[in-house]
C-alpha positions in Angstrom: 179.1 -39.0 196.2 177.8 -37.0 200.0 177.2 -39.1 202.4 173.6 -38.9 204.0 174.8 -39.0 207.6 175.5 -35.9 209.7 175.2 -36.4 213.4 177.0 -34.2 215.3 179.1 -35.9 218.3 178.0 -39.5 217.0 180.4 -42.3 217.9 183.0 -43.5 215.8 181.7 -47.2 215.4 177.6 -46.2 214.3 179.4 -42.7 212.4 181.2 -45.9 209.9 177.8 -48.3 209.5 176.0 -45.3 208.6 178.3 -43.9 206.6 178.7 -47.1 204.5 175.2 -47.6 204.6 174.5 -45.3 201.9 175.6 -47.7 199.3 173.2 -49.6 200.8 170.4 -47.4 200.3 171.5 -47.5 196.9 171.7 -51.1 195.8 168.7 -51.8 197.9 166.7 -49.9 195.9 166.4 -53.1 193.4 164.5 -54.9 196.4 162.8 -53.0 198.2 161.8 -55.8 201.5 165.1 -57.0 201.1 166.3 -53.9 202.1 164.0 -52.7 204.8 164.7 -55.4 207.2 168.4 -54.0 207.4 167.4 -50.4 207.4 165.5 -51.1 210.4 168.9 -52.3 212.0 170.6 -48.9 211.0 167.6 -46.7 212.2 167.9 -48.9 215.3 171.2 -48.4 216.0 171.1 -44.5 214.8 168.4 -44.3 217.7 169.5 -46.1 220.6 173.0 -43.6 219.9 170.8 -40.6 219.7 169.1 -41.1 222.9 172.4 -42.2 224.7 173.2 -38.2 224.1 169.9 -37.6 225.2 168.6 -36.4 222.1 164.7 -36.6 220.8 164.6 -38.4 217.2 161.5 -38.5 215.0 161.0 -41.2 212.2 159.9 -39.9 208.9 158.3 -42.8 206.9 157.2 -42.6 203.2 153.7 -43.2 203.0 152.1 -42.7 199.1 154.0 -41.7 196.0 152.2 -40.5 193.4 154.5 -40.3 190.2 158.1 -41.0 190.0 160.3 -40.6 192.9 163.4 -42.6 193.8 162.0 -44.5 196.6 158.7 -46.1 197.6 156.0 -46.5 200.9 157.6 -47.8 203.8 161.3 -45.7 203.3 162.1 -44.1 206.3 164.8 -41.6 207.7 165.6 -40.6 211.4 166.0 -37.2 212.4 167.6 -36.1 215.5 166.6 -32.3 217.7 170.3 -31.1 216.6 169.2 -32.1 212.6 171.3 -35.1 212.6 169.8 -37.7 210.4 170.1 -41.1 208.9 168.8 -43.4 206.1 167.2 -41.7 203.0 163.5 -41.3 202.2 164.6 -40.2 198.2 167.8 -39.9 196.3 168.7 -36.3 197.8 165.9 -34.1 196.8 164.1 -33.9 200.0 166.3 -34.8 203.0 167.6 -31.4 203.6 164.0 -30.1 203.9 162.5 -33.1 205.7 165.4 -32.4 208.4 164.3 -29.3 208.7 160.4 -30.4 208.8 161.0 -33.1 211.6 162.8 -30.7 214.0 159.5 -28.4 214.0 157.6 -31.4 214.6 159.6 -32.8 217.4 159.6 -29.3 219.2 155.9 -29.8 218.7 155.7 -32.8 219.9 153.1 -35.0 217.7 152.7 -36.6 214.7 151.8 -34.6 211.3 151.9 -35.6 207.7 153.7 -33.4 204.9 153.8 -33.4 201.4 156.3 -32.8 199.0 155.1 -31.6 195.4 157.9 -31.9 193.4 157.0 -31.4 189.6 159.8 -31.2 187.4 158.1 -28.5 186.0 158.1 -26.3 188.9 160.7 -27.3 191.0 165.1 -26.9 190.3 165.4 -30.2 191.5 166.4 -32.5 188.3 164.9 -36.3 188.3 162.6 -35.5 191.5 159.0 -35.1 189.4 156.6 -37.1 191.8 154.5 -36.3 194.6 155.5 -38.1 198.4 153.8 -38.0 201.1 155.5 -38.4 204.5 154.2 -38.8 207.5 156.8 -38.0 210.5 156.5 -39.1 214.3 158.6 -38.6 217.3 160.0 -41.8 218.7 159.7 -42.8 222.0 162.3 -45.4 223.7 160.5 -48.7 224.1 157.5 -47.0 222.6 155.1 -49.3 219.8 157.0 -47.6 217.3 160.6 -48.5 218.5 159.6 -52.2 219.4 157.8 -52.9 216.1 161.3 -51.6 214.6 163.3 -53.9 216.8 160.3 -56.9 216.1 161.2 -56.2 212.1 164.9 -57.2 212.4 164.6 -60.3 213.0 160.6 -61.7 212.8 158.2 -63.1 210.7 155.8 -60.8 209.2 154.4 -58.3 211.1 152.0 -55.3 210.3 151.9 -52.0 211.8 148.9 -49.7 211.1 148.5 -46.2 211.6 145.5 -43.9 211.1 146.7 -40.7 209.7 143.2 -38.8 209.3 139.6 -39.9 209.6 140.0 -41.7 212.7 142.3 -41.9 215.6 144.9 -44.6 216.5 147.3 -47.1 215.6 147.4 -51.3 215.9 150.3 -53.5 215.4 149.3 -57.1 214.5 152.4 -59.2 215.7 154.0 -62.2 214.0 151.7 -65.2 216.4 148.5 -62.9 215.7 148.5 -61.3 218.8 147.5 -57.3 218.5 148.5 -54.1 220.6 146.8 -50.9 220.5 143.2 -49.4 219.0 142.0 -47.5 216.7 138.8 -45.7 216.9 136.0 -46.0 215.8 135.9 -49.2 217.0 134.4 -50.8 213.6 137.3 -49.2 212.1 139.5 -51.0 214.3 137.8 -54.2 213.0 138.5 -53.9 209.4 141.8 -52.2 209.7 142.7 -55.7 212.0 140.9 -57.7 208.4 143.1 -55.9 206.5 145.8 -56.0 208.5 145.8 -60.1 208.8 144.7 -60.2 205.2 148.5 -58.3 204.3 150.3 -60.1 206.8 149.6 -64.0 204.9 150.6 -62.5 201.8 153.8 -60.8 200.2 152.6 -57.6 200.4 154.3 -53.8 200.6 153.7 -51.0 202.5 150.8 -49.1 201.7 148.2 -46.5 201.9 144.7 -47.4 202.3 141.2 -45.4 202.2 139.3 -47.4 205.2 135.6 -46.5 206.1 136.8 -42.7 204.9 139.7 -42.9 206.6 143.3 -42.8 205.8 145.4 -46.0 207.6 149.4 -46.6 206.4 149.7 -50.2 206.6 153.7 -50.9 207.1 154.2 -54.4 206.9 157.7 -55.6 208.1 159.4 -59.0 206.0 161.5 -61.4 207.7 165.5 -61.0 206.8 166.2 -63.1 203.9 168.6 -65.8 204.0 171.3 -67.2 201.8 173.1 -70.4 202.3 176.1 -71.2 200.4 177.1 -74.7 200.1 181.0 -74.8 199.0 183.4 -72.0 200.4 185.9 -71.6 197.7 187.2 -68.7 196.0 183.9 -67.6 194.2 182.1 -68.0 197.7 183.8 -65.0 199.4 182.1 -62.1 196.8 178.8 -64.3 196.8 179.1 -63.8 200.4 180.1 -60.3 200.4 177.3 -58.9 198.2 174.6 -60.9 199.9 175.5 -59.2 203.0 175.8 -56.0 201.2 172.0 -56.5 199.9 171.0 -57.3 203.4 170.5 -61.1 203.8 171.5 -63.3 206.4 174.5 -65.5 205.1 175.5 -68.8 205.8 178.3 -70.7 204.3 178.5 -74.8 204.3 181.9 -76.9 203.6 183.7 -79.6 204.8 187.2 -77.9 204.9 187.9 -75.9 208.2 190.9 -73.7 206.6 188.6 -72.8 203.6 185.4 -70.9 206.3 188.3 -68.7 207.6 187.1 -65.1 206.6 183.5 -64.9 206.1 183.3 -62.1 208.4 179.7 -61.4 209.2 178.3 -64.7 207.9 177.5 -68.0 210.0 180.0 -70.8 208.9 179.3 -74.7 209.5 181.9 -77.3 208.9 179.7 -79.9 207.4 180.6 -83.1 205.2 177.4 -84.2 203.0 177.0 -87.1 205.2 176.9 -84.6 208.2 173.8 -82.3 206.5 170.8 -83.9 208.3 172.5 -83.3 211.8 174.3 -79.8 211.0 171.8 -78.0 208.8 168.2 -77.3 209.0 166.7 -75.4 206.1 163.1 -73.1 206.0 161.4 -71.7 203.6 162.8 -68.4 204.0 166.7 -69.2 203.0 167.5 -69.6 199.3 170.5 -72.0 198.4 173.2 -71.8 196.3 175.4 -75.1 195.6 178.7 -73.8 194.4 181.3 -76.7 195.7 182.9 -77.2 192.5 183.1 -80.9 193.4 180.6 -83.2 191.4 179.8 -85.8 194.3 179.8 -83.1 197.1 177.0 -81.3 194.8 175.1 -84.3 194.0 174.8 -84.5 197.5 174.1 -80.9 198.6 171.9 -80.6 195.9 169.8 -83.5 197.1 170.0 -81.9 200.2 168.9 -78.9 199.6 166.1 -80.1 197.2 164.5 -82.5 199.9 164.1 -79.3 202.1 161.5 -76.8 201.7 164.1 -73.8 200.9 162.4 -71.6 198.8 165.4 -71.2 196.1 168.1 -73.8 194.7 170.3 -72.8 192.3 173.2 -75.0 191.1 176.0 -72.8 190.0 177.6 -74.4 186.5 176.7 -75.0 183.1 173.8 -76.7 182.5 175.4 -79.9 181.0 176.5 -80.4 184.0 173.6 -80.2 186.3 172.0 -82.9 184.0 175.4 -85.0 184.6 174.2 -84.8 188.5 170.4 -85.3 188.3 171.4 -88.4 186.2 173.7 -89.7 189.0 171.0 -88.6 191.8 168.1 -90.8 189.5 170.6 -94.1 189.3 171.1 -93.9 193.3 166.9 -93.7 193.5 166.1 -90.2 193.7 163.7 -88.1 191.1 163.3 -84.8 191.9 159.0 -83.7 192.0 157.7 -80.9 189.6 157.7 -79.3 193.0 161.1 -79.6 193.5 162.6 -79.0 189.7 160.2 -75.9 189.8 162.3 -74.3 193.0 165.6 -75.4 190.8 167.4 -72.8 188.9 170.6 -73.5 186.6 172.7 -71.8 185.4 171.9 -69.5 188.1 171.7 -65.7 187.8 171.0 -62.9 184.8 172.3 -62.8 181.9 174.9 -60.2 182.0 178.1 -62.0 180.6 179.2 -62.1 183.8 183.0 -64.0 184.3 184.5 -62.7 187.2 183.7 -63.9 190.8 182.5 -60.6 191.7 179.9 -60.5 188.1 178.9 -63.6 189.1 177.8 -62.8 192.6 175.9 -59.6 191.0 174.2 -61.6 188.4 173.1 -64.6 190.7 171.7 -62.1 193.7 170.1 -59.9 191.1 168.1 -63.3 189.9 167.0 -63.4 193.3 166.2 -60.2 194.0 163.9 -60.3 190.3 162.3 -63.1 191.3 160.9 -62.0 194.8 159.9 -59.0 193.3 157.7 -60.5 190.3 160.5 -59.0 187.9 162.1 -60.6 184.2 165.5 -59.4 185.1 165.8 -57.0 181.8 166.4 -53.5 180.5 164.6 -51.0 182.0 165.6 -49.1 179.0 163.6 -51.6 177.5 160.4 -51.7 179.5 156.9 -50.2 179.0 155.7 -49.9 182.4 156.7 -48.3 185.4 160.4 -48.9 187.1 158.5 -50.1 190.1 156.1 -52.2 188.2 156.2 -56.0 188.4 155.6 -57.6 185.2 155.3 -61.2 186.1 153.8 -62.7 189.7 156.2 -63.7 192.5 158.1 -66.4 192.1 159.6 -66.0 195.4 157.1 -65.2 197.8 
């Protein structure tokens, strides 16, 4: 498999993220916010390299698909002057070309929108039969575009909207409400900012929108999601490992010092149970898994975790024994709410007869991933409507 990287005297360090990053682009494909929050880190760190060579970069953002193509709105691919590039805005078909595309623009210096027709009927490239629309800007350093990038890394919600015909102008609403920029006309500007607020309370994607007659590409960043893992034994390390792979933030909770050696690129916390309430502090953004293997230390972190208002708890194990521990957690005084059973989730992950540690991390992140994306977790081979189609509402939102 190519790699999609090719800059030409990049360092060493970013020429190895990017490089790996392609399997990124791949498995990120089954969530599409999941993965945008650490695509902006790679575009980030493609651009700040490019411009300490001095080169000019333009962003190329997908901004409608009509059909089937490999990726949705809101993918997006840096291009440098000397055609170096980064990220992928389809599975190969147009990258090549959109290289090409963006260095015109750049030597032009302003944004333009281009569209790439490709019917399987009239084009030689296989699998590629939809219609995407791109619209392609150059960057500039510290510009609105490069600091809403760096604002989706690590933020709450934030929407960015551009006016790409019909009007004039582009607004970001920020996380605390606050806006920057204008659009014109100014009652555009109005219901672009209702709209705008409107996307930014919900869970929704990037999108095109016909506004007053005008065209506005609403790209709507999503916080990093989080994973904490409570028990850092054998099975915790691939857990760990894939999570990070799927871009989420991961941290890992246990007692023993000797067993959170080696979690590279995750937060550790040595934490007993009776230490939880000092050490840990959970949000709604993280989703727990309680793996410690250890009936008491689970009752515990399961307790834990379900008196906090952490969006997902799954209890890895058979389901006998999850009943074992909510029967021990009801005799010491505590019934979990319909609230709280409805954020439970055991046994944890889809139904893929997975047995290894490494099966098992795949089948419990992919019952995440389903459920913030409104998806049963099936076949596709299987399914009547679109690939990108959900077919039940969010359950993670």
């Amino acid at each position: 498999m190519g790699c999609f990287v090719k800059f030409q005297d990049f360092s060493s360090l970013a020429k190895i993220v990017l490089n790996v990053t392609f399997w990124v682009v791949r498995l990120g494909e089954l969530a599409i916010k999941v993965f945008m929050a650490y695509e902006s880190r790679i575009l980030l760190a493609a651009l700040e390299a490019a411009w300490a060579e001095g080169k000019e970069t333009a962003l190329a953002t997908v901004v409608r698909v009509i059909g089937s193509a490999y990726r949705r709105e809101g993918a997006k691919m840096l291009v440098r002057e000397d055609g170096g590039s980064a990220c992928m805005i389809s599975g190969g078909c147009l990258e090549q070309e959109m290289i090409e595309i963006a260095m015109q623009i750049l030597a032009r210096g302003r944004a333009e929108r281009t569209i790439f027709d490709y019917n399987e009927e009239k084009t030689w490239w296989p699998g590629c039969g939809g219609t995407v629309e791109v619209w392609v800007e150059p960057v500039e350093p510290q510009g609105m575009l490069h600091r809403w990038l760096q604002e989706t890394t690590e933020s709450e919600p934030s929407v960015l909207a551009t006016v790409m015909g019909g009007g004039e102008g582009r607004v970001w609403l920020k996380p605390n409400g606050a806006l920057e920029g204008q659009i014109t006309p100014p009652e555009l500007h109005d219901q672009v900012i209702r709209i705008a607020q409107q996307m930014q309370g919900g869970s929704s994607r990037p999108t095109t929108r016909y506004v007053q007659e005008a065209e506005v590409f609403f790209d709507v960043s999503s916080p990093i999601p989080e994973l904490v893992l409570f028990g850092a034994g054998h099975d915790a390390k691939p857990m760990a490992n894939q999570a990070l792979v799927l871009g989420f933030k991961v941290t890992v909770v246990d007692a023993r010092p000797e067993l959170l050696q080696g979690f590279e690129g995750c937060q550790t916390i040595q934490a007993a149970h009776d230490e939880y309430d000092q050490k840990i502090s959970l949000t709604p953004r993280q989703h727990v898994i309680v793996m410690n293997h250890h009936l008491d230390i689970d009752r515990q972190a399961l307790r834990f975790a379900l008196e906090s208002p952490a969006r997902y708890v799954g209890m890895l194990g058979p389901r006998n024994r999850l009943e074992k521990i909510l029967d021990a957690l009801k005799d010491e005084g505590f019934v979990p709410s319909q609230e709280q059973l409805a954020r439970l989730r055991n046994p944890i992950g889809l139904d893929i007869g997975a047995e290894s540690p490494e099966e098992i991390a795949v089948a419990a992140l992919a019952e995440i991933v389903a459920l913030q994306r409104g998806f049963q977790g099936g076949f596709l081979h299987d399914k009547k409507a679109g690939i990108h189609e959900a077919t039940t509402a969010r359950v993670l939102t």
